[in-house]
Structures are given as C-alpha cells and as structure tokens.
C-alpha positions as CSV (number, residue, x, y, z in Angstrom):
1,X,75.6,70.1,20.9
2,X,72.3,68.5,20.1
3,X,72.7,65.2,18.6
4,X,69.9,63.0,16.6
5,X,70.7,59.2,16.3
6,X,68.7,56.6,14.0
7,X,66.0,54.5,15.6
8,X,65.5,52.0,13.1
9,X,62.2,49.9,14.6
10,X,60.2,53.2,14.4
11,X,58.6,53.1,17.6
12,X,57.8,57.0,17.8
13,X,54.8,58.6,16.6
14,X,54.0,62.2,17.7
15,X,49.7,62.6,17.1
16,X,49.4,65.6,18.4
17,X,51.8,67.3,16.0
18,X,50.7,65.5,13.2
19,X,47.2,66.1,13.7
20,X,47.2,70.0,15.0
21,X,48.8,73.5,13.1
22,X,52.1,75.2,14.2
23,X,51.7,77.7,15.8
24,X,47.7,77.5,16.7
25,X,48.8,74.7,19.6
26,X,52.4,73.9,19.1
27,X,55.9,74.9,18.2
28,X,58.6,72.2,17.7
29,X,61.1,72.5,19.6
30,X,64.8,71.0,20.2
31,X,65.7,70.3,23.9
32,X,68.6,71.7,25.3
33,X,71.6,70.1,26.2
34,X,73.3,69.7,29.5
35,X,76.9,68.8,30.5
36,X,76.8,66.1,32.4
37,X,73.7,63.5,31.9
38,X,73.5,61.5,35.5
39,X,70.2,58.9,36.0
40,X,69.3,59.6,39.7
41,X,66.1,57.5,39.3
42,X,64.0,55.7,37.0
43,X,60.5,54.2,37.3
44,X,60.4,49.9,36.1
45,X,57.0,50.2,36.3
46,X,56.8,53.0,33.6
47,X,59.6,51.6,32.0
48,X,58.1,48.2,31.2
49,X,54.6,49.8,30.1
50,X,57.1,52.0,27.6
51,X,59.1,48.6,26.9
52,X,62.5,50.4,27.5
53,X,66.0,49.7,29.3
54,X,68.0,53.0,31.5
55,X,70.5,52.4,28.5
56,X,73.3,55.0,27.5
57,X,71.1,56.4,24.8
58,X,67.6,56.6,26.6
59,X,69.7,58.3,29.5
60,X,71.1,60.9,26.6
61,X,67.7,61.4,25.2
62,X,66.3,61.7,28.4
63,X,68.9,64.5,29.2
64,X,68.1,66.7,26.0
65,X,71.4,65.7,24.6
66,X,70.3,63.2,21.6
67,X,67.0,62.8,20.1
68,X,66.1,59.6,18.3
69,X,65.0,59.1,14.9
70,X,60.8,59.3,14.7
71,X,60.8,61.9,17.4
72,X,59.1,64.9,16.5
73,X,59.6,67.1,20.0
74,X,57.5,69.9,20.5
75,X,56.4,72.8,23.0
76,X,52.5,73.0,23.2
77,X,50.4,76.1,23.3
78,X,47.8,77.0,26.5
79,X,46.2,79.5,28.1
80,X,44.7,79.6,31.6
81,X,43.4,81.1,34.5
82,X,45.7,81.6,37.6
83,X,44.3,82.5,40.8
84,X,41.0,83.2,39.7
85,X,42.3,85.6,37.0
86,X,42.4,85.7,33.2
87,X,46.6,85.4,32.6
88,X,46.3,84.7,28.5
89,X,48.6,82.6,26.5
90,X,51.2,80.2,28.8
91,X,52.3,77.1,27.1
92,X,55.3,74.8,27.9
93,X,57.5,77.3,29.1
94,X,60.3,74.6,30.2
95,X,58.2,71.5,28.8
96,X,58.9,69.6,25.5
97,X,57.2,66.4,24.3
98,X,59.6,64.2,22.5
99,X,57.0,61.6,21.3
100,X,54.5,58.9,21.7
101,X,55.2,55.2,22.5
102,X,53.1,52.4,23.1
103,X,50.3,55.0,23.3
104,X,51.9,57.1,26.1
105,X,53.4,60.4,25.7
106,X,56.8,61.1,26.9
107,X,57.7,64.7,28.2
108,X,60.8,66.3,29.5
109,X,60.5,69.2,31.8
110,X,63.3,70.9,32.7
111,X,64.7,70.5,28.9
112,X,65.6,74.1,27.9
113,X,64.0,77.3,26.3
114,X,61.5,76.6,24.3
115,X,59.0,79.9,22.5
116,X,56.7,80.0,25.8
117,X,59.3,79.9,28.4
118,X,58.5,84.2,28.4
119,X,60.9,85.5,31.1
120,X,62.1,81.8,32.0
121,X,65.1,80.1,31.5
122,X,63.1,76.1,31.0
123,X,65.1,74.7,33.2
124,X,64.2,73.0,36.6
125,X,66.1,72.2,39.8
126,X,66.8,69.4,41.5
127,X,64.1,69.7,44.6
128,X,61.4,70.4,42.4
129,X,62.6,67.8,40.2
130,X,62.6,65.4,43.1
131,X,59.8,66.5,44.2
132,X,57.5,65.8,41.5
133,X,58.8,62.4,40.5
134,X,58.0,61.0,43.9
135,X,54.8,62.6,44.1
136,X,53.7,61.4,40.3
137,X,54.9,57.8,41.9
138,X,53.2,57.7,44.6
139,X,49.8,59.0,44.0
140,X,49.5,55.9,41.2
141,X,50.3,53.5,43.9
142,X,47.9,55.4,46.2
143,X,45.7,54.0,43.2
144,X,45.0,57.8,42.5
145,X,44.5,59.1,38.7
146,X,48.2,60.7,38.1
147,X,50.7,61.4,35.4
148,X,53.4,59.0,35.6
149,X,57.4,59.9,35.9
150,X,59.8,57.5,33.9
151,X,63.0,58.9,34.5
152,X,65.2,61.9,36.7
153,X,68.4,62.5,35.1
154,X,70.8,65.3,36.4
155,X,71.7,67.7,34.1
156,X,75.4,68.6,36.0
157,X,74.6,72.4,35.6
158,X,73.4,75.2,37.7
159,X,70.1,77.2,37.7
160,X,69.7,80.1,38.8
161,X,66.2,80.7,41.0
162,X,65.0,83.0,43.9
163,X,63.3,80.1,46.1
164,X,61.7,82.9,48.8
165,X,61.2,85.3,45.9
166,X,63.2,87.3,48.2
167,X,65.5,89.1,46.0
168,X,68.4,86.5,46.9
169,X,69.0,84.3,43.8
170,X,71.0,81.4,44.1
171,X,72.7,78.8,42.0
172,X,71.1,75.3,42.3
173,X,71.6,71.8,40.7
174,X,69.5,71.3,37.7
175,X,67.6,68.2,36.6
176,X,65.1,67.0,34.1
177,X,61.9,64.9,35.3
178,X,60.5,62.8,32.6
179,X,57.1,62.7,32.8
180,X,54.5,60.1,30.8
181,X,50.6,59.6,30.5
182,X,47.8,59.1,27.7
183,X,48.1,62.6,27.5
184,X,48.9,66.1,28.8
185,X,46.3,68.2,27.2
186,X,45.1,70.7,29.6
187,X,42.5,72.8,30.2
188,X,43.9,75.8,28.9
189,X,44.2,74.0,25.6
190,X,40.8,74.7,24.7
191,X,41.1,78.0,26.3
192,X,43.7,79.3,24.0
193,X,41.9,78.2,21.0
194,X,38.5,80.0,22.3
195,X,40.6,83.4,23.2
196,X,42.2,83.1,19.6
197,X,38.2,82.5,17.9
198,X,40.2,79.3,16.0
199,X,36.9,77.4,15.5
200,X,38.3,75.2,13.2
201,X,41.0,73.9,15.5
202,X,38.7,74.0,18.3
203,X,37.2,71.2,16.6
204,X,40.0,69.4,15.8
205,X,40.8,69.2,19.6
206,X,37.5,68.2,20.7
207,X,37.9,65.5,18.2
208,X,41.6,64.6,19.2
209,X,40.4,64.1,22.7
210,X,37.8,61.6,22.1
211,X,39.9,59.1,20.9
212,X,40.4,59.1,24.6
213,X,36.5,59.1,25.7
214,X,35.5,56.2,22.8
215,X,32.2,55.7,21.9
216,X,31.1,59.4,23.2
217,X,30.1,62.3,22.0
218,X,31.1,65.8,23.4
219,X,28.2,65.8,25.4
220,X,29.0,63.0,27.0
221,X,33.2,63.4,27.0
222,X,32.5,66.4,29.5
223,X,29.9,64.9,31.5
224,X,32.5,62.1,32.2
225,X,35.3,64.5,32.6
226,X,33.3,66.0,35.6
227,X,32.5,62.9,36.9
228,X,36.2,62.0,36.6
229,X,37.4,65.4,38.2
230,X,35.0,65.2,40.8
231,X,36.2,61.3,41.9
232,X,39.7,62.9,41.9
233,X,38.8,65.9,44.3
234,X,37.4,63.2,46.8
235,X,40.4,61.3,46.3
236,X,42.8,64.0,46.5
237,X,41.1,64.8,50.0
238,X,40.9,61.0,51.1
239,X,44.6,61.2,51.3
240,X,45.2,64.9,52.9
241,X,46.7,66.0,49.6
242,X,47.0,69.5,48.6
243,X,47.6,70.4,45.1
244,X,48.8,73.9,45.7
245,X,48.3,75.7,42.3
246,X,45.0,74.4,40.7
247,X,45.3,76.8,37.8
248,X,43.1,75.9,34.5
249,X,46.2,75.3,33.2
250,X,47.0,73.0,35.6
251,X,44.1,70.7,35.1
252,X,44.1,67.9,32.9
253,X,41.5,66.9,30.4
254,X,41.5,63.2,30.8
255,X,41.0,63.9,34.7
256,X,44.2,62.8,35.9
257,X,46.7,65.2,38.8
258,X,49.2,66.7,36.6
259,X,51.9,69.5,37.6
260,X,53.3,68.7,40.8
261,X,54.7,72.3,42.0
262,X,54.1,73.5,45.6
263,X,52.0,70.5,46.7
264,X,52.0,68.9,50.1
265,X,50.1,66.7,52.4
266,X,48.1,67.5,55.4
267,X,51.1,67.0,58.6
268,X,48.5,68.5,60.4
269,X,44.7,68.2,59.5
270,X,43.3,72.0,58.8
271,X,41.1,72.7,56.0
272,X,42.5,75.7,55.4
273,X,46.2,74.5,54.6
274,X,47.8,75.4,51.4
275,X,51.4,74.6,51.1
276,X,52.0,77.2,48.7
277,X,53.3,80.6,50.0
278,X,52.2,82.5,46.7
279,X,49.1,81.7,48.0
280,X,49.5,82.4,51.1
281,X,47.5,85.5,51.9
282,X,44.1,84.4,50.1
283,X,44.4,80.5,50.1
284,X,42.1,79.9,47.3
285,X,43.9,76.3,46.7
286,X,43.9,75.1,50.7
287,X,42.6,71.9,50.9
288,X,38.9,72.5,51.5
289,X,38.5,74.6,48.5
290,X,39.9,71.9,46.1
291,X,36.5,70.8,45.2
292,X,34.8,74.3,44.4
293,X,37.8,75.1,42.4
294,X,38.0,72.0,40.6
295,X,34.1,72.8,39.8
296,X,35.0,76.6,39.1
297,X,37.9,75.7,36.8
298,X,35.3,73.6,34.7
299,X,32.9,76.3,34.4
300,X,35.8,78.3,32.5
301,X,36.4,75.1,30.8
302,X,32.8,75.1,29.3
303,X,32.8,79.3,28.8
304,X,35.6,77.5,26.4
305,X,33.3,75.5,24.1
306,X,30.8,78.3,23.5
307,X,32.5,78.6,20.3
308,X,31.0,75.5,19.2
309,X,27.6,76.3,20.6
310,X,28.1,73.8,23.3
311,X,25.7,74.2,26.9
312,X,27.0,72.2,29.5
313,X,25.1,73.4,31.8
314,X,23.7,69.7,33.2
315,X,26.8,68.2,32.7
316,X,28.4,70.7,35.2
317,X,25.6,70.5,37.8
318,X,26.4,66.5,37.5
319,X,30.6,67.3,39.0
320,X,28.4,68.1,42.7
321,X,26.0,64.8,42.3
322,X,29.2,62.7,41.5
323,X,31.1,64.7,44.2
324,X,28.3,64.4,47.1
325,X,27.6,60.6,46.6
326,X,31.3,59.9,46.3
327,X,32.2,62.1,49.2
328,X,30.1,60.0,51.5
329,X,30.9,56.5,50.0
330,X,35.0,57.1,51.0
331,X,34.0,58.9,54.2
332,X,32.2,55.8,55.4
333,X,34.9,53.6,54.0
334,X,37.8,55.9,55.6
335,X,35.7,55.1,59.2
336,X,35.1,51.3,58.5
337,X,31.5,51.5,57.4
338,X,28.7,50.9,54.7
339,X,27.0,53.9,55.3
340,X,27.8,57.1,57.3
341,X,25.4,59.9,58.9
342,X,27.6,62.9,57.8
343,X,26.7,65.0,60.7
344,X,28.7,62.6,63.0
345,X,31.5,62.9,59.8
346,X,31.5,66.3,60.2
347,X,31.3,65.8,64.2
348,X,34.7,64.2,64.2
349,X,36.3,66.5,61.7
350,X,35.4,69.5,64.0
351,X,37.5,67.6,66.7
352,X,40.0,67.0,65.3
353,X,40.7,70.8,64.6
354,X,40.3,71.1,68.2
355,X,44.4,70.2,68.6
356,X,47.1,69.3,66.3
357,X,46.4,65.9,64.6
358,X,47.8,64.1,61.8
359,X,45.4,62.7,59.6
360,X,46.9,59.8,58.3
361,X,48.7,58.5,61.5
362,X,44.9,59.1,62.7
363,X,42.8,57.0,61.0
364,X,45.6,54.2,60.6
365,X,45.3,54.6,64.6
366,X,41.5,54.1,64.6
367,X,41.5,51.4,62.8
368,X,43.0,49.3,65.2
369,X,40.3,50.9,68.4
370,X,37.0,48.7,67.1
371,X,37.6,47.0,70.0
372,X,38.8,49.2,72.3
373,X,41.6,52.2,73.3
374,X,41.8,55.3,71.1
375,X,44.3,56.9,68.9
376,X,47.6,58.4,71.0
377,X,50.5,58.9,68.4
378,X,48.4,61.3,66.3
379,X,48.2,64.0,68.1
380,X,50.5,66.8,68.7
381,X,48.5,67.8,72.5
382,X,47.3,65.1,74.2
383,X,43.4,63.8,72.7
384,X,40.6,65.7,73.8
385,X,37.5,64.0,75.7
386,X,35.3,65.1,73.1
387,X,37.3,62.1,70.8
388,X,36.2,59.9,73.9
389,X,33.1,60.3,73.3
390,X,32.7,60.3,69.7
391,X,34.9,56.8,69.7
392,X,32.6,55.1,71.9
393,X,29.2,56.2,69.9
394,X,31.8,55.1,66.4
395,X,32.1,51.9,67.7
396,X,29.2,50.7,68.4
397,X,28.9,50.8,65.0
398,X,30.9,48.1,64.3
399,X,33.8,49.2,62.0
400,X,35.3,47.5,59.5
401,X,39.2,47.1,59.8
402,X,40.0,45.7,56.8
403,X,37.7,48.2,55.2
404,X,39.7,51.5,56.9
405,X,43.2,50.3,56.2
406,X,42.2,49.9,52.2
407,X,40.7,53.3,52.6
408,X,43.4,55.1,54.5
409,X,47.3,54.8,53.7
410,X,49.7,54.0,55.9
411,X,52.5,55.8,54.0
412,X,52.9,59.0,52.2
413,X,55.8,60.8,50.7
414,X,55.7,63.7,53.4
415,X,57.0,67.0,52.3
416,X,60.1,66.4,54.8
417,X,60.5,63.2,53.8
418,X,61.3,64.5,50.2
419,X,63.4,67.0,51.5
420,X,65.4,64.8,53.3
421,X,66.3,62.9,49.6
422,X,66.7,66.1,48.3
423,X,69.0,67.1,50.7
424,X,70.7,63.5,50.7
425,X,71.1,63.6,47.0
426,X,73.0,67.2,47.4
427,X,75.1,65.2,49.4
428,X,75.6,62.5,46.3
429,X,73.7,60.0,48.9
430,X,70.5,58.5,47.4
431,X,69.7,56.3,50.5
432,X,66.8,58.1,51.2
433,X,65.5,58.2,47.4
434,X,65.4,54.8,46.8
435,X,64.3,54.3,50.5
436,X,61.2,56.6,49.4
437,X,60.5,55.1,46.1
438,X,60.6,51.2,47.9
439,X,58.2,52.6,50.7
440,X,55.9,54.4,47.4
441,X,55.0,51.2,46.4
442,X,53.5,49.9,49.2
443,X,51.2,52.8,50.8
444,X,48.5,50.6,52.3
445,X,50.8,48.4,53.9
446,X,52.5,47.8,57.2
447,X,55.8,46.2,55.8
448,X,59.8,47.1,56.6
449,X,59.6,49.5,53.7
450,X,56.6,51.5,55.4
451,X,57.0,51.1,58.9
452,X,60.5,53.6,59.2
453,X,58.5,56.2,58.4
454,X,55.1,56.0,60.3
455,X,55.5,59.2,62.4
456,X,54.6,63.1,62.7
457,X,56.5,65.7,61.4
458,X,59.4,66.1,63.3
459,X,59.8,69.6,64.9
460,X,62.7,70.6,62.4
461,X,60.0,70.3,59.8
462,X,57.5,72.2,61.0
463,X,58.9,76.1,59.7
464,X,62.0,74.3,57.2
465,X,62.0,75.6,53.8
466,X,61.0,72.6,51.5
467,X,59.1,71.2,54.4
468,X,56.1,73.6,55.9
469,X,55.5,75.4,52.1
470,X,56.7,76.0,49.0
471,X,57.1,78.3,46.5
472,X,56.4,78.2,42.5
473,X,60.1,78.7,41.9
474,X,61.4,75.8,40.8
C-alpha cells in the first residue's frame, strides 16, 4: 500500500502542475508500489545538486512506496511522431514526476500504471533500467547536454516482456530509474496541444518554457533551441553515439538527450548503424541520419506553433548554419587541428569503412602517431595502405595531441559493457556497476578506472542480445 509521510521543510514544489489544466497536459498520478525496495545505485553528483542522502525514506519514495508531503506526482500528456508517422496522443505511459527541488524535476520511470500507459503495464526492467542510468551518466561526464539519473532502486518483482518481440514473453527483474533535469517537456508537448486546437494552453506552455530561455521571446527561444539541437547532433556524432528512437516525443525542448531506449555506440564505425532492431529494415535513426532527423523533428515542432501564428521559417534554416560550422570546428578538433579541409575529413571517413574499425580506439590511437607509426589496435583486419597514406599527408599538418584527446574519449559505456553489469547484477554482483560508473567519470582520461576497458568488442558481443541491438521492450 501507498504510503504519504510529512516533509515538514517544504522543499517540493510541482510548476508544471500548478501552472497547467488536468487533463489538457497532465493527470496526477500515484506511483505504484513494489515489494521489495533495493538501491542498486545512486548518483552523488545528482544527489548533492538535489541536497539529499540514499536514506530509508528517499529509497521508499524512490521505489513508489511512500510519497512525501509537497509532492504533487503526476503523468504528463504528449503526442508525437514515430518513425516518420503521425502516432497521436502518448504521454507517460510508465513515467510519473513526483516533484521539483532545487529547481530540478525528479521523475520515476518504471513507477506503475499511470492513464497513458494504453496497453502497458509502466513498469520497467532491470537491463533497460541499467541501461539508461549509465548512459544518462555518462553522456554528462562526456560533457554532453543529458538528463541526469539520481537513483536505480529494484523493485523485487517480475515484469513480464517479449525482448525479440518474438512471441516468447518472459519474466524479468523490475526496477525503477530515477531520472532528473530542468525539465522534461518534450516535443510532443506542444504537439498534443496543436492536435487538440487548445490555443489557450498553447500559450501557457510557450510561456512556461521561457522561464528556461530568459530574456527571449518565442522567436528567439526556437532559434536557440535549434542552435542547441543542432550542437547536440554534432556532439552525439563526436562520440559514435546512436540514439536509436529519435521520435518527436523523444526530443527535448531545452535541447538536452532524453529517453535512453535502444541506444548504442558505434563498435564499429558505419554510418548506417542503428542499434535498434524495430528499426532495422528502414534505419531512419542510424547514425548518419541523426542530424536530418533532428532538423525534420523541428520542422513538426514549428507545424506545432501555427496555432499561434508563429513562422519559423529562418529560425529553422539557422539548425544547418549552426550544424555546418559546428560540424567542422569538432572535426578539426577530433584530428588535432584549427582548421580542417573537409574533403580530406571525408577522405578518412571513407577509409575507414574500407574494414572494420572502432572509432574511439581510433582516434585515441592517432593521437599518439604526430610523430610517427599509425593506429593498430583499432581495426578488426589489418589497416589498409590507403590509411598510410592519408597519415602521412595528416601529419604534416602538425596535430595537436592535447587538442585530440579533449576531443575524443577514451572511455565509453559500450553496449557489452552494460550488459556485462546487467548480467552481473542478475547474479547479485555489482562489481561491474560500480566498476562502470568509477570509469563514467573519467571519459577523457587514461587512469586505472579507464584503462580495463580500452578494447574492441569482444567476439561474444558482436551478435549477443543486449550487445549488437536492442529492442523497444523494456
């Protein structure tokens, strides 16, 4: 049974559902609880920017099982577009927002049914669950715009879910990932309110949202939100990471990487990777196309604030300017240099489709060859000649070390790697968690944390579930 307790500082405030109408963008909502509350992990960082301790009563609340006094937990209400199609009203199906603090919203998913959970049960499991903790981790210590994750607390009961989609359902541990930022309205906010012809809290939201874009006007909020989603794209692809599902839905308004579902990073570079086997026939989210569909998904966006009259039109044409110039600023710092020619860019990329490479061993691997040699541990075949060649015309250019290895990680949370937690935790072991979220902290750096994990994709991991793709079922 649900439980509230008192909270007698009154630290909670809830904007959005004191500033928006039930049911035009929100239900509230009671989280469900589970049977056994057990922390698996829990973010200090976030932690101290909330100002909390992993105490009894924050791991309760955290679980669904208590809910503290000022906390006004609700389910929002979005619409979208999903692979390129028109899919209606969404919302947090297994999403709940217990409240603000310190000016930072704190989420659940995984927390139970709430109205927009449609055939769902709002549950999560524990590899998604994993999954998208370390990932929400690691891309802010990549220093990459991200939604934050505070807490992952088992829930000591079983969900049911179809991984393959297969017809094979399967009980599987669930969890709840608690996940924080400034905010997490979407896209498809303004979507559903455009579909509905709700002018008036159309405006409301436009307003709501430029508390977070001070001193501009709507204009201006979406001309910055293009610049920010285009800086995001480039930075997405600095790091070989794939987003997966880049629904409208799935986009944030303040420009940050929200929804970590069927992501994955490039084991092998190939711009026409998607990790997610939904998408599998068409690839409209591999990792070349993120750009175009991040410009594509603002289009719909701005189809959205037709109701108020609104052309944004320039603003839209500004997302390729940003993206270009950007583009070419963090290719020519990912090869050491002020300025690249992106013909000999493009040059290199070409080769290194020419056999199995990983990126990020890669360019860790040329930084060290200003001098002399060439990269050796990055490629699954030996190197062709053609990368002979292009080194030797690279380095007379005089390449910046320093520069690359600020530019280029050294360690990412590999899709195995995370399995390997997973599959640890299943076990009751969380060596490889807390391995992983040591190693997070550090991506830039060759340290004792990092260095364990500087290697390809083993072989195992090239066709294991978990590993090579993912599905939306989680």
């Amino acid at each position: 049974m649900l439980r509230l307790i008192l909270d007698s500082t009154g630290m909670f405030t809830n904007s959005f559902a004191d500033t928006f109408s039930t049911p035009a963008l929100f239900t509230p909502t009671l989280p469900t609880p589970v049977s056994e509350p057990k922390l698996i992990a829990w973010s200090k960082e976030v932690a101290a920017d909330l100002q909390i301790e992993p105490t009894d009563e924050w791991i309760q609340t955290l679980a669904g099982n208590l809910v503290m006094e000022g906390m006004k937990p609700i389910a929002t209400r979005y619409a979208g577009h999903q692979f390129g199609h028109w899919a209606g009203q969404l919302g947090d199906g297994r999403a709940i927002l217990l409240a603000e603090k310190n000016h930072l919203e704190i989420q659940l998913k995984g927390a139970g049914l709430t109205p927009y959970s449609r055939r769902g049960d709002g549950r999560a499991v524990l590899r998604s669950s994993v999954r998208e903790f370390l990932c929400s981790e690691a891309m802010h210590f990549l220093g990459i715009p991200t939604t934050r994750a505070l807490a992952l607390v088992g829930t000591g009961d079983q969900v049911i879910r179809d991984m393959f989609y297969d017809g094979n359902a399967a009980p599987e541990p669930g969890a709840i990932c608690t996940r924080v930022a400034e905010s997490f309205i979407r896209f498809g906010h303004f979507q559903m309110l455009a579909a509905d012809g709700n002018k008036e809290e159309f405006q409301k939201l436009l307003d709501y949202v430029l508390k977070f874009y001070p001193g501009m006007n709507a204009q201006e909020f979406f001309n910055e939100l293009c610049t920010r989603t285009a800086k995001l794209m480039v930075d997405w692809m600095r790091v070989g990471f794939v987003h997966g599902v880049m629904n409208t839905d799935n986009m944030s308004i303040l420009g940050l990487t929200i929804d970590y579902g069927p992501y994955g990073w490039l084991d092998v570079f190939d711009p026409n990777w998607t990790p997610n086997t939904t998408d599998r026939e068409h690839r409209r989210y591999r990792f070349g196309n993120q750009p175009s569909i991040a410009l594509w998904n603002l289009h719909q966006l701005a189809a959205a604030f037709k109701i108020l009259d609104f052309d944004f039109s320039a603003e839209l044409e500004n997302f390729r300017i940003v993206f270009f110039a950007e583009w070419e600023k963090m290719m020519a710092s990912k090869l050491g240099l002020e300025k690249v020619d992106m013909g000999f860019a493009q040059e290199l990329d070409a080769i290194l489709q020419l056999q199995e490479t990983d990126m990020t061993i890669f360019y860790r691997e040329l930084a060290d060859c200003t001098q002399s040699g060439i990269p050796t541990e990055a490629f699954y075949q030996p190197a062709t000649e053609k990368l002979n060649a292009w080194i030797e015309k690279w380095r007379a250019l005089s390449p910046d070390r320093e520069l690359m290895n600020k530019t280029n990680p050294y360690f990412l949370v590999r899709n195995y790697l995370a399995q390997e937690a997973i599959d640890g935790l299943a076990q009751n072991d969380t060596t490889r968690l807390n391995e992983l979220m040591q190693a997070l902290k550090t991506p830039y750096s060759e340290n004792e944390n990092t260095k364990k994990f500087f290697k390809k994709r083993p072989e195992w991991a090239r066709t294991k579930a978990g590993c090579s793709a993912l599905s939306c079922s989680s």
